[in-house]
C-alpha positions in Angstrom: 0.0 0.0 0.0 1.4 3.3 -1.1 -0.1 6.9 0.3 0.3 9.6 -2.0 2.1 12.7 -1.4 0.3 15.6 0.1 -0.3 18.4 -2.3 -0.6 21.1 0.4 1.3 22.2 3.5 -2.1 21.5 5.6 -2.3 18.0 4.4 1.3 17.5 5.4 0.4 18.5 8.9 -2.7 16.8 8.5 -0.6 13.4 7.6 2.2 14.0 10.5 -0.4 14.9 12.7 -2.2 11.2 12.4 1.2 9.8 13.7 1.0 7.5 16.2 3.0 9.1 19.5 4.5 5.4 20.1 5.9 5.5 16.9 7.5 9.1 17.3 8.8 8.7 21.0 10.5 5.1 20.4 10.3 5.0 24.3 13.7 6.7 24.6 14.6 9.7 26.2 16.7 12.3 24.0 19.8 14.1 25.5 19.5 17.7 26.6 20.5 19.7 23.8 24.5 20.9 24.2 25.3 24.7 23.5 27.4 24.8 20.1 31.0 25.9 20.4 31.8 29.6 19.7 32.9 29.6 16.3 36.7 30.5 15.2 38.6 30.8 12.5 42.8 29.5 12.7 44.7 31.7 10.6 45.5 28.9 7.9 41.9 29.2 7.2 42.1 33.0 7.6 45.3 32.3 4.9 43.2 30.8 2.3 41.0 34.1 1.8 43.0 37.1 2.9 44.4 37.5 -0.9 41.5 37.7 -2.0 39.2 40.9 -2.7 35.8 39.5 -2.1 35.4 36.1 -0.6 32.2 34.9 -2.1 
């Protein structure tokens, strides 16, 4: 059995919506989400681009 694809975003909702919670908690319990680390750039990346006039 095949369900065809929803031709709008409600139906999409619709469709999720109809899911089955045992199905979309697995029983498990997820990690606590971790901050992401600052981001940096080392100068051999900084290297690559500082010759150049616009870095696009």
């Amino acid at each position: 059995m095949t369900t065809p694809e929803p031709e709008s975003y409600a139906e999409l909702i619709a469709d999720c919506a109809d899911i089955p919670a045992a199905i979309t908690t697995s029983g498990r319990d997820l990690p606590d989400p971790r901050e992401p680390a600052p981001w940096e750039v080392d100068e051999a990346t900084f290297a690559q681009v500082s010759s150049l006039e616009e870095y696009v």
